[in-house]
TORDO-327143 format. One line per 4 residues: number of its first residue (from 1); their letters; for each residue x, y negated, z of C-alpha. Coordinates in Angstrom, 1 decimal. Layout:
<atoms>
NUM = a = X/Y/Z  ...
</atoms>
This chain:
<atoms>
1 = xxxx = -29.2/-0.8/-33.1  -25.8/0.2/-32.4  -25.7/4.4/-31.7  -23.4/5.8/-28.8
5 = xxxx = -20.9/8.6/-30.2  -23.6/11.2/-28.7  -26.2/9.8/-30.3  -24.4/11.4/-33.4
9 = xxxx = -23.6/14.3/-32.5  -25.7/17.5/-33.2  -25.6/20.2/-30.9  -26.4/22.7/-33.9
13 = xxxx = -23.9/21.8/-35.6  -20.9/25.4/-35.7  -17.5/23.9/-34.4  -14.0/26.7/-34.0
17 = xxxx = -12.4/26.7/-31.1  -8.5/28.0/-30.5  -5.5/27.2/-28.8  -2.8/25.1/-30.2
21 = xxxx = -0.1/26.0/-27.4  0.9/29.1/-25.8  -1.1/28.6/-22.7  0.4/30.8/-19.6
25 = xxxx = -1.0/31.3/-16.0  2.2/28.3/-14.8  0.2/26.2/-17.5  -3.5/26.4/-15.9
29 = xxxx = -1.5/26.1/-12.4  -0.5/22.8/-13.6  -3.4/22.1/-14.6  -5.7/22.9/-11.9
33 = xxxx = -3.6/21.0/-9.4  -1.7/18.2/-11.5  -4.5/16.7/-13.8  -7.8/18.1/-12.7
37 = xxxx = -7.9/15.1/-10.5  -7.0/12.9/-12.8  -10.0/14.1/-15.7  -12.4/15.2/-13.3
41 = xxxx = -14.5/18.4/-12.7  -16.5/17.9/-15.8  -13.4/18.2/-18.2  -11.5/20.8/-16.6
45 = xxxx = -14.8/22.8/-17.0  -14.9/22.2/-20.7  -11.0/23.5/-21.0  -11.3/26.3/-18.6
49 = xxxx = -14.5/27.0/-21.2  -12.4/26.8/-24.4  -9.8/28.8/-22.5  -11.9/31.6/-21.5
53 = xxxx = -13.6/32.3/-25.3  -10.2/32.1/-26.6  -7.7/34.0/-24.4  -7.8/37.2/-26.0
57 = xxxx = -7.8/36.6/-29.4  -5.2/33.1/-29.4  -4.1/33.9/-32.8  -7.8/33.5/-34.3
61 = xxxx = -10.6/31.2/-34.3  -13.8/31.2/-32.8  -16.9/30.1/-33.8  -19.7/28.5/-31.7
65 = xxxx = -22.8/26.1/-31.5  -21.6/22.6/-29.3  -25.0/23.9/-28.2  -23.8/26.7/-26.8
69 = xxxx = -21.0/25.0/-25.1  -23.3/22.9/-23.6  -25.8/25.2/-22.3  -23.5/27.4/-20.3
73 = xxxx = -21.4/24.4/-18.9  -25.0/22.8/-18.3  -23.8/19.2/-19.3  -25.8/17.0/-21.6
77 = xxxx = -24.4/15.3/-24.8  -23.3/12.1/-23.1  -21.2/14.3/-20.2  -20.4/17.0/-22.9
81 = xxxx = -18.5/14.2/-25.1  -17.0/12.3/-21.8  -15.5/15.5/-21.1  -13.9/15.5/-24.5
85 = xxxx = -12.6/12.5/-24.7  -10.9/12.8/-21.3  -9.3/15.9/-23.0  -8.1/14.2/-26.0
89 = xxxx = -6.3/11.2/-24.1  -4.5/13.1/-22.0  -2.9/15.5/-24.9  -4.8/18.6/-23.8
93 = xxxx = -7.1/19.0/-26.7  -6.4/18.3/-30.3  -10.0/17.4/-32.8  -10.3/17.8/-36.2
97 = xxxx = -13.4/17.4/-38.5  -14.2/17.6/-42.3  -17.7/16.8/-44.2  -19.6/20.2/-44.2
101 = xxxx = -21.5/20.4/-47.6  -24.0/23.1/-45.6  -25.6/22.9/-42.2  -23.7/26.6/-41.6
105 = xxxx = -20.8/25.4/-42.0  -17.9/25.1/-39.1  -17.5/20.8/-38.9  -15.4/20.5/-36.5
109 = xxxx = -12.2/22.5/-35.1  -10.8/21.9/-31.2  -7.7/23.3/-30.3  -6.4/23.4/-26.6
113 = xxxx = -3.1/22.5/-26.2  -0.9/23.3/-23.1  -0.7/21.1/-20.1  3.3/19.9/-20.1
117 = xxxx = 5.4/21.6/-17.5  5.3/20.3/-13.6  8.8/19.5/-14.2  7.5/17.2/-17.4
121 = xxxx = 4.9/15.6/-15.4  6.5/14.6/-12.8  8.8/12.9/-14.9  6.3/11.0/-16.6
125 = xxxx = 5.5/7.8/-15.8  2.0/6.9/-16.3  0.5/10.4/-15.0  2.8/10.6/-12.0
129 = xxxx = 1.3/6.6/-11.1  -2.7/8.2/-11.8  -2.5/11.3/-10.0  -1.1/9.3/-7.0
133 = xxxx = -3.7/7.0/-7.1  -6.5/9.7/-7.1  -5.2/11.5/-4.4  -3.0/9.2/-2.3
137 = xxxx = 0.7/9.5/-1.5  0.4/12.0/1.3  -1.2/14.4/-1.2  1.0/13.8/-3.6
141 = xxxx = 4.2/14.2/-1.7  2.6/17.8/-1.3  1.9/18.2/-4.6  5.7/17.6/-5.8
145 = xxxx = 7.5/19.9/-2.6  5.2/22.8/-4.4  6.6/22.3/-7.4  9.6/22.1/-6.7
149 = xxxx = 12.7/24.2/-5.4  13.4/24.5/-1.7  16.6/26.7/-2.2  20.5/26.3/-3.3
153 = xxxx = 22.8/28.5/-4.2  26.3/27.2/-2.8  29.3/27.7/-4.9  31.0/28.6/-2.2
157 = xxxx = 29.2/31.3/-0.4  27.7/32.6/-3.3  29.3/34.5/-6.6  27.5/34.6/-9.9
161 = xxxx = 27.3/38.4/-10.7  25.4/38.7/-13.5  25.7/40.6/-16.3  26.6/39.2/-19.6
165 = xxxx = 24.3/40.4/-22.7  27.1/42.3/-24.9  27.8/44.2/-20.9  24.4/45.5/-21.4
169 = xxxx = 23.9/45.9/-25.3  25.4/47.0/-28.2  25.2/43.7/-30.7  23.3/45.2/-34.1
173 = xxxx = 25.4/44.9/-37.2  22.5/43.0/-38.9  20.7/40.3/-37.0  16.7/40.1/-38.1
177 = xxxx = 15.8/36.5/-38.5  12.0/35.3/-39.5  10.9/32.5/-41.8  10.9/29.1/-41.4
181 = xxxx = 6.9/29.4/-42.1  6.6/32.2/-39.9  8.2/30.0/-37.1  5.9/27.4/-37.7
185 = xxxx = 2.9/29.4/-37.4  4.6/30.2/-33.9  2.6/29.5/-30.5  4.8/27.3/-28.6
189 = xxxx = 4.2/25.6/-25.3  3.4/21.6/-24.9  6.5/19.4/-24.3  4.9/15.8/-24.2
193 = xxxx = 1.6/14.5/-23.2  -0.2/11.7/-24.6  1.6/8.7/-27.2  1.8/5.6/-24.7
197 = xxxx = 4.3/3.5/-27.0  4.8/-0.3/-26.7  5.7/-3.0/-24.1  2.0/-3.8/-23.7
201 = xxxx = 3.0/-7.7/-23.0  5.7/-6.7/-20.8  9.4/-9.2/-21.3  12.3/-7.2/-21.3
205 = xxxx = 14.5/-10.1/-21.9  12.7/-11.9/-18.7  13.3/-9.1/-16.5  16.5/-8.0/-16.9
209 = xxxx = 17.4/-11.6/-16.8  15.5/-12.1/-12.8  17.3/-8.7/-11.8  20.7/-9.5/-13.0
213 = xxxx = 20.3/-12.8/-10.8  19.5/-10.2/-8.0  22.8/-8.7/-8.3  21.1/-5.5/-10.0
217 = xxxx = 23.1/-4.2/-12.7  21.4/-3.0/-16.1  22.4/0.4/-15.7  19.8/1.3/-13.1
221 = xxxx = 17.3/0.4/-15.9  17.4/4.3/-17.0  14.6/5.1/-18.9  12.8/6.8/-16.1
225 = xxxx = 12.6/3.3/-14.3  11.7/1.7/-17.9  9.1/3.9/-18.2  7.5/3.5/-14.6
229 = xxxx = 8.2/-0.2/-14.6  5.6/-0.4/-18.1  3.4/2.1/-16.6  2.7/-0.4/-13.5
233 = xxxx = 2.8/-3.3/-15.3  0.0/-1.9/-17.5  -1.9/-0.3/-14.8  -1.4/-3.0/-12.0
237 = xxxx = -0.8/-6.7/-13.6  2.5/-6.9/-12.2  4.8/-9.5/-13.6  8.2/-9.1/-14.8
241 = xxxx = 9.0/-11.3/-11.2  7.0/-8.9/-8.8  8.4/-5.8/-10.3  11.7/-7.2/-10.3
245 = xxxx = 11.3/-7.6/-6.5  9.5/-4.3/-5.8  12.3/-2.9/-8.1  14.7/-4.8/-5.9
249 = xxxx = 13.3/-3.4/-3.0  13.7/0.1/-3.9  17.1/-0.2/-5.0  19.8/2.3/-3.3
253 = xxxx = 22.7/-0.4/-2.5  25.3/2.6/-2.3  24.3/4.6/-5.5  22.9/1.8/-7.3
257 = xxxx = 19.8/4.1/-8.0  16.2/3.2/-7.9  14.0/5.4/-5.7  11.5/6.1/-8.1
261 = xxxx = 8.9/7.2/-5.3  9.9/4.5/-3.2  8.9/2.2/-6.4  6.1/3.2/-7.5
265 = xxxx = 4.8/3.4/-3.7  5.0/0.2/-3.1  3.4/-1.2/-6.5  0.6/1.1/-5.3
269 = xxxx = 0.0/0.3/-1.9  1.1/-3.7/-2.5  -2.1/-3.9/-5.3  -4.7/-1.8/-2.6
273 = xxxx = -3.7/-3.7/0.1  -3.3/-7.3/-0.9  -4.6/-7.5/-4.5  -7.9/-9.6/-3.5
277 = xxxx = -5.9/-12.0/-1.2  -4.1/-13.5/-3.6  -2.7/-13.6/-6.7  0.2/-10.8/-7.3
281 = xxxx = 2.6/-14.1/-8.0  2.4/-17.2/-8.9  2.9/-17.4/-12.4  5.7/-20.4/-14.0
285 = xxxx = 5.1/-21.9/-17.4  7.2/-19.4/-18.8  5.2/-17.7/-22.2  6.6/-14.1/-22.8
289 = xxxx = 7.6/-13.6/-26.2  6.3/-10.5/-27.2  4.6/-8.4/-29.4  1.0/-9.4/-28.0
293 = xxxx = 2.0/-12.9/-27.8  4.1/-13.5/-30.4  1.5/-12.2/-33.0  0.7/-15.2/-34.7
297 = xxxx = -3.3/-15.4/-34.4  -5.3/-17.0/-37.5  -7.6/-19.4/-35.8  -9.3/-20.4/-39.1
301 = xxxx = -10.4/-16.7/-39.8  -11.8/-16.2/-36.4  -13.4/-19.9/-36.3  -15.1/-18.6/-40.1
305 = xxxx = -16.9/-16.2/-38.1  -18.0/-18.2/-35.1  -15.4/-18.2/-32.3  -14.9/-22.0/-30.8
309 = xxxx = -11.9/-23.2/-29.3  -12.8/-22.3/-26.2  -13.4/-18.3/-27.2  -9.8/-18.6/-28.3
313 = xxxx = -8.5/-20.0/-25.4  -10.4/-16.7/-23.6  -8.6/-14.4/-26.1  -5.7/-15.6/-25.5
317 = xxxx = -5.8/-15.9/-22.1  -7.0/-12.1/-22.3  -3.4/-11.3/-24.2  -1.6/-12.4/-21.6
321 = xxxx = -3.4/-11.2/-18.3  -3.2/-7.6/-17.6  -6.7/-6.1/-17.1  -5.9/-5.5/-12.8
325 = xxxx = -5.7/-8.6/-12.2  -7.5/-10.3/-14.9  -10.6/-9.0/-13.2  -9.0/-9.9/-9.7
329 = xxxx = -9.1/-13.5/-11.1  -13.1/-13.6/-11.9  -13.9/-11.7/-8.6  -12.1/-14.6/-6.6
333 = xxxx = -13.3/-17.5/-8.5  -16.5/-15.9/-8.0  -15.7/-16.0/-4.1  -15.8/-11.9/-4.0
337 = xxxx = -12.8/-9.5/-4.0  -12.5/-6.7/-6.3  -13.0/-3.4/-4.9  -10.5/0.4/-4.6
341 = xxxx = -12.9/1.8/-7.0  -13.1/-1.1/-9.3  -9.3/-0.7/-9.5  -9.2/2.8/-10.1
345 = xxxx = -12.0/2.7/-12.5  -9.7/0.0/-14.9  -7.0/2.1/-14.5  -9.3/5.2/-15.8
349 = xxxx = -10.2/2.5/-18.7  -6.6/1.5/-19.7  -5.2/5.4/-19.5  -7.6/7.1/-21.2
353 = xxxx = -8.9/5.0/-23.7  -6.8/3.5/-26.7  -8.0/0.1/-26.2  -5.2/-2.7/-26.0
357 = xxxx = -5.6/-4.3/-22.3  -6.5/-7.7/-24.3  -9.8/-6.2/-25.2  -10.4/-4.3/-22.0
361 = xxxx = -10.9/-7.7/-20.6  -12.6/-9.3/-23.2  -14.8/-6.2/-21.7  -14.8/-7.0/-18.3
365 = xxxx = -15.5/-10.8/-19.1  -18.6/-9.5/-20.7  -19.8/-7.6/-17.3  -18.6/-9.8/-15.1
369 = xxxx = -19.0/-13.4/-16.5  -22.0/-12.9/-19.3  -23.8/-10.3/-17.7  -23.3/-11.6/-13.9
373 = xxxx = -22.6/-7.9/-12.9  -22.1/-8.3/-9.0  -19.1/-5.3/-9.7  -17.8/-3.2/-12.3
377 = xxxx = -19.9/-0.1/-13.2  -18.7/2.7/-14.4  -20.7/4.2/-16.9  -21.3/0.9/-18.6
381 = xxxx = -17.5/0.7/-18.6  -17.2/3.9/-20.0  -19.8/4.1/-22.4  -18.4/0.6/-23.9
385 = xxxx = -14.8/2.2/-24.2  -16.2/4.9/-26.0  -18.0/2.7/-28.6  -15.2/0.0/-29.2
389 = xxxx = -13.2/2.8/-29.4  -15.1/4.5/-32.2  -15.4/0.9/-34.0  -11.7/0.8/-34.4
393 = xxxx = -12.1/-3.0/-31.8  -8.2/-3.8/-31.8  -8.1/-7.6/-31.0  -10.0/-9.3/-28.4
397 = xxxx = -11.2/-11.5/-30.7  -13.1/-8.6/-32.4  -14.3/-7.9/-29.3  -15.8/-11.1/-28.5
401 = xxxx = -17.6/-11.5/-31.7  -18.6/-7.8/-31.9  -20.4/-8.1/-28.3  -22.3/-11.2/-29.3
405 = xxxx = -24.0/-9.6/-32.2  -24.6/-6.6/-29.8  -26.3/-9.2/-27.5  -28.1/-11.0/-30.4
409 = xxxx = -29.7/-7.5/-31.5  -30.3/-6.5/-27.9  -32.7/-9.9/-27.7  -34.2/-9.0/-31.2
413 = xxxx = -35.3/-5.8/-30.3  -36.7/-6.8/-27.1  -38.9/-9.5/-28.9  -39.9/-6.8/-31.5
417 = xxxx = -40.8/-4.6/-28.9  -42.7/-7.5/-27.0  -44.4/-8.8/-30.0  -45.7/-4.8/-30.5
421 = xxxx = -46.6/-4.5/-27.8  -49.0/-7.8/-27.8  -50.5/-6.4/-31.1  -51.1/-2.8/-29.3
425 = xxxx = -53.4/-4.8/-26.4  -55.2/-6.7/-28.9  -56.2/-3.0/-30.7  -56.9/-1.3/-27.3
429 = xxxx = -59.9/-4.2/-26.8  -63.2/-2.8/-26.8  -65.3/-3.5/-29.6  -68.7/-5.1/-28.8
433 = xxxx = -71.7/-3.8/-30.3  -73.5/-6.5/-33.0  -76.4/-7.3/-30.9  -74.5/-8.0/-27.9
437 = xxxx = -73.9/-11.5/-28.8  -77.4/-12.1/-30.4  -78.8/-10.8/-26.5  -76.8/-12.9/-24.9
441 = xxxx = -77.1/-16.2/-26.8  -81.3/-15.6/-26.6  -81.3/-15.1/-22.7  -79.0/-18.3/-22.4
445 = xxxx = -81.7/-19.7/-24.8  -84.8/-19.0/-22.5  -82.8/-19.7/-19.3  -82.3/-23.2/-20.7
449 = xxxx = -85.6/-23.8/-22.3  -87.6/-22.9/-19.2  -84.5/-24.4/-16.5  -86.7/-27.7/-14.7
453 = xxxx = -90.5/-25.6/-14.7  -88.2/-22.6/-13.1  -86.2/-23.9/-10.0  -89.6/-25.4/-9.2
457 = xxxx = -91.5/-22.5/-9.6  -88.9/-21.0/-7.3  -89.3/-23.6/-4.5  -92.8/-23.3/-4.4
461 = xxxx = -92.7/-19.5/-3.6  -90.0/-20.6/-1.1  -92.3/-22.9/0.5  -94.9/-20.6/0.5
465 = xxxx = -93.0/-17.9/2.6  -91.4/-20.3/4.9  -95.5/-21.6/6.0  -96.6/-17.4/5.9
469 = xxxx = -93.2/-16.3/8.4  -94.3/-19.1/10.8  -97.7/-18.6/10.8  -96.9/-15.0/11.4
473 = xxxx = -94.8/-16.1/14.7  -97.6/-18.3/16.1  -99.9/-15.3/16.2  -97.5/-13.3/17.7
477 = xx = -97.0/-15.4/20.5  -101.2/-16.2/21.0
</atoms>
């Protein structure tokens, strides 16, 4: 039986907890209004936990129970770990571990690390395009007018008076400069957030060549629009020909500028609105040369260990879908439509877990096609991200066969379990005493020895009482 991640851990076991970043009171502003909607209640409980012990002593670690974290956060393992890992893939917690040779000894080590700046996050990409989603672009036009300025100082009205450092102080003769190890040693606050690298499928060479025919020049392809056009392709499904339009679309004709807002808007409302009517675009024979693609696949390794041609074709089908609309495809050949919070919840999946989108699907296949799940459920969805996750599942393939041997020892325990619990009735019988047979047989003995002289023994007597009830009723009547 395959064990969940909590299933391992042990809440006795000492962990140290500290902070990796200088973490200021701008920092947990960011990050109660920027990314708690994206992690959730749960994991911004668990931070603003880790916070609290270690805020006055950020230089040192401390040293606690996972126990005790959970107790006073009243989560069980399962939530406790969720709330971890939600953490981890968004860059605000760092986790190390090392084999303890006593039961006393600290295993593990967490260290916070600083949400990135509002000024960071709204530059990137792939949070910007979550946090949207969560909380809709009303909310989010909010969100970004409070972080930002609403104020300009005009050249013209206004004259920089301040005062230069040498106007104030006397400059030392000797300057005091520390170590290079002393530096390093340094709290410093969080510049990036989490490693998102790769195209993820996505043609470069295809797209630039459908924009360029749209009169777009290549220099509006800044790497803010780079970024955001991956982030909703990975997110979304979209094509190199639907971003190219929505792209199109949000293009400033006079500056030659894309509108990021205006961008990603549209990608968002265009998948919540019409997603489940049709596909995003009709897709040509054109195969995308890419990394996922072009990676040349060994069919005779995979065959050795099971797969048919027709679990290949799935896998690669699964490379070149992206997981959005990949499950829009089952729903509608299974006549439904997938849902807002089917959507969101794959979007959760593909940001927060480190699973390639090839093996997502090979995920949602499984819930969708093999387990005829009516809709996508969430902690099943979860709980397998976490466990493909810790099995290092990389290629769909992998997937497929790891999920069939997950199946097979699902049905072998089941007819353990059944065939246990057949030999536990057959113990729970009764035992009969030893002369309840012998008693039994010799009253089936006489009843069959004596049967003919009995009934008519018995119908005499009946006879008898029929004559003495009538003669009864004739002297009633005299």
């Amino acid at each position: 039986m395959q064990k969940k991640p909590w299933d391992l851990l042990h809440p006795q076991e000492y962990i140290e907890l500290g902070q990796h970043d200088l973490i200021s009171n701008l920092s947990l502003e960011v990050l109660v209004r920027l990314y708690q909607p994206i992690i959730g209640p749960l994991a911004y409980s668990l931070y603003m936990l880790i916070y609290a012990l270690t805020s006055q002593k950020t230089s040192q670690l401390i040293k606690r129970r996972h126990s005790d974290m959970m107790d006073q956060l009243t989560m069980s393992k399962e939530s406790y770990l969720r709330a971890r890992f939600k953490l981890e893939a968004l860059g605000l917690l760092d986790v190390f571990q090392r084999q303890a040779e006593r039961s006393d000894q600290v295993q593990m080590r967490m260290l916070l690390r600083a949400p990135v700046t509002s000024h960071h996050f709204f530059r990137d990409s792939m949070l910007v395009t979550l946090l949207q989603s969560q909380v809709g672009e009303h909310r989010f036009n909010e969100l970004l007018a409070e972080f930002s300025r609403h104020y300009t100082t005009d050249d013209q009205d206004w004259a920089q008076v301040t005062r230069d450092f040498s106007d104030v102080y006397r400059v030392p003769d000797y300057l005091k400069t520390i170590s290079d190890k002393q530096e390093a040693l340094l709290l410093t606050p969080s510049q990036s957030a989490f490693n998102q690298t790769g195209d993820f499928g996505f043609s470069w060479a295809k797209f630039k060549e459908i924009i360029q025919d749209s009169l777009v020049p290549e220099r509006s392809l800044t790497r803010e629009v780079k970024e955001q056009t991956i982030s909703l392709h990975r997110i979304y499904g979209y094509d190199e020909t639907s971003l190219a339009q929505l792209l199109k679309e949000s293009l400033n004709l006079k500056t030659l500028e894309v509108d990021l807002a205006d961008y990603r808007s549209q990608a968002i409302d265009f998948a919540n609105d019409h997603f489940n009517a049709k596909p995003l675009t009709e897709r040509s024979q054109y195969v995308n040369e890419t990394e996922a693609t072009a990676k040349a696949v060994d069919q005779a390794k995979w065959r050795n260990q099971g797969l048919s041609d027709a679990d290949l074709q799935l896998c690669q089908v699964a490379r070149q879908i992206p997981p959005v609309q990949f499950a829009g495809d089952i729903k509608r050949q299974q006549t439904g439509y997938l849902t807002s919070q089917e959507i969101k919840l794959i979007e959760h999946i593909v940001s927060q877990s480190k699973l390639a989108p090839a093996v997502i699907n090979i995920m949602i296949h499984y819930y969708l096609v093999v387990s005829n799940y009516k809709n996508l459920n969430r902690q099943a969805m979860e709980t397998t991200a976490n466990d493909w996750g810790q099995h290092h599942i990389q290629e769909p393939e992998q997937a497929l066969i790891y999920v069939r041997q997950f199946v097979a020892q699902a049905k072998q325990r089941k007819q353990i379990q059944k065939t246990r619990q057949q030999a536990n009735q057959k113990a729970k019988q009764e035992p009969k005493p030893a002369w309840f047979d012998t008693h039994k047989q010799e009253k089936e003995t006489r009843q069959q020895a004596g049967g003919p002289q009995q009934a008519a023994a018995n119908q005499d007597a009946a006879q008898r009482m029929a004559e003495m009830i009538a003669s009864l009723e004739e002297g009633d009547q005299e």
